[in-house]
Each structure stands twice: as structure tokens, then as C-alpha cells.
C-alpha positions as a Python dict, from the first residue, in 0.01 Angstrom:
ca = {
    (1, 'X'): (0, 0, 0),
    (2, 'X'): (275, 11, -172),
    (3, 'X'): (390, 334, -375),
    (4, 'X'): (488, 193, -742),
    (5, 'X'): (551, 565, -866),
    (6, 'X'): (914, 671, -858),
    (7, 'X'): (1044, 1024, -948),
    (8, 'X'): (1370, 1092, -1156),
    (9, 'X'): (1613, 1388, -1048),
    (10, 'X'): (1375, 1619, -1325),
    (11, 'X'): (1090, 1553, -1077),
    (12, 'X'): (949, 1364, -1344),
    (13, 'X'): (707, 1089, -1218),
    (14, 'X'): (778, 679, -1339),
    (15, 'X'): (568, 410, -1296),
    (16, 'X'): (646, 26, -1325),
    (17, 'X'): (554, -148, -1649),
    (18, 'X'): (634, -531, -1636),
    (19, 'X'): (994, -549, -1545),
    (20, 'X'): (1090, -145, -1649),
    (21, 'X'): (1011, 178, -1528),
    (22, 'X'): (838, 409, -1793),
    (23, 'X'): (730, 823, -1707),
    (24, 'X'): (407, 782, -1572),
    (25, 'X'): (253, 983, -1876),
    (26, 'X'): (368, 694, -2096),
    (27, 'X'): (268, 390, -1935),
    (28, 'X'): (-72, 451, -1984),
    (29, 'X'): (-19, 475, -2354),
    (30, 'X'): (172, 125, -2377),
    (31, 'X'): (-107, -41, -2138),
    (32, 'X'): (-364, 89, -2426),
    (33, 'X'): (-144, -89, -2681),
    (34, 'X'): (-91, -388, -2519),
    (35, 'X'): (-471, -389, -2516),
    (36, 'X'): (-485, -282, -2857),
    (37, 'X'): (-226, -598, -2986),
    (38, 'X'): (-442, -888, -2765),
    (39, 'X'): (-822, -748, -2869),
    (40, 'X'): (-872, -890, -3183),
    (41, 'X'): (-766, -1240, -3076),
    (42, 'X'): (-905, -1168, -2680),
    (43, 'X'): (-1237, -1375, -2759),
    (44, 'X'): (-1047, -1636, -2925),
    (45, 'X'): (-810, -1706, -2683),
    (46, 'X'): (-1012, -1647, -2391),
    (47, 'X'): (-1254, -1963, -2520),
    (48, 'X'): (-962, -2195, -2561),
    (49, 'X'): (-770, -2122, -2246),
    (50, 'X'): (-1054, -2166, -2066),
    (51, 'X'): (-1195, -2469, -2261),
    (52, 'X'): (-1545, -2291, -2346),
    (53, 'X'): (-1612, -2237, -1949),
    (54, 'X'): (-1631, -1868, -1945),
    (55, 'X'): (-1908, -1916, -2123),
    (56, 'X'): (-2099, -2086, -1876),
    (57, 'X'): (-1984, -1831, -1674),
    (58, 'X'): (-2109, -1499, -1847),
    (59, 'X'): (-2459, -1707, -1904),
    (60, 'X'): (-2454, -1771, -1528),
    (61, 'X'): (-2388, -1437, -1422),
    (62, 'X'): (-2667, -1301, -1661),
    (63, 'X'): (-2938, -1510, -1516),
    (64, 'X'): (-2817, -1404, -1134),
    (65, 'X'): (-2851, -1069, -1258),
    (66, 'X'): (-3185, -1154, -1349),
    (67, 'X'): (-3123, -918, -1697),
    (68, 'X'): (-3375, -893, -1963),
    (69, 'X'): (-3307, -819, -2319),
    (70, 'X'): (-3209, -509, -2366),
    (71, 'X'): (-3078, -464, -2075),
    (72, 'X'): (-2728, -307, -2037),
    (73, 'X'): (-2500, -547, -1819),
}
């Protein structure tokens, strides 16, 4: 495996984030806002990049997982 984390002459520890390398502490603050920007819309685009399919999807994988209302999939 591959080790993505780099360290800086301060010994401080980056990571890569898309094409730049960010301290490790931070990246997992701009992944959070990246999911932050894309959640409101997420459902939205999700249904028309997939032209309504992942919905037969998610009902196909609840009736494999034989789950009854209520329960917590």
C-alpha cells in the first residue's frame, strides 16, 4: 500500500487532497466541507445521474436484506 502521508521539515504530517498536499489535521476538515457543499443537492443529483436506478437499487438491497419496518439498515 501506498503511504499518501508526507512529513514537512517541522515533522508535521500532510496528506494528499485532490491535486495538493494539506497537514493531515486539516484535510479532514475540508473532506467534511466538501461533504457539507454536495449534501443538500446529494439526493438530487444522485437520481438524475443515475436516471432513477439507484432507486431500484436501494429497494433491491432492502428486500435481500429481508428488513422489516423499523428496522435499522
Amino acid at each position: 500500500m501506498i503511504n499518501m502521508v508526507k512529513k514537512n521539515t517541522y515533522n508535521e504530517k500532510y496528506a494528499s487532497f485532490g491535486n495538493n498536499d494539506v497537514p493531515e489535521k486539516l484535510k479532514y476538515e475540508l473532506i467534511e466541507n466538501v461533504f457539507d457543499k454536495v449534501a443538500e443537492h446529494y439526493d438530487e443529483m444522485n437520481n438524475l445521474i443515475s436516471f432513477g436506478l439507484h432507486h431500484r437499487w436501494k429497494h433491491f438491497t432492502v428486500k435481500m436484506a429481508q428488513a422489516k419496518p423499523g428496522d435499522l439498515i
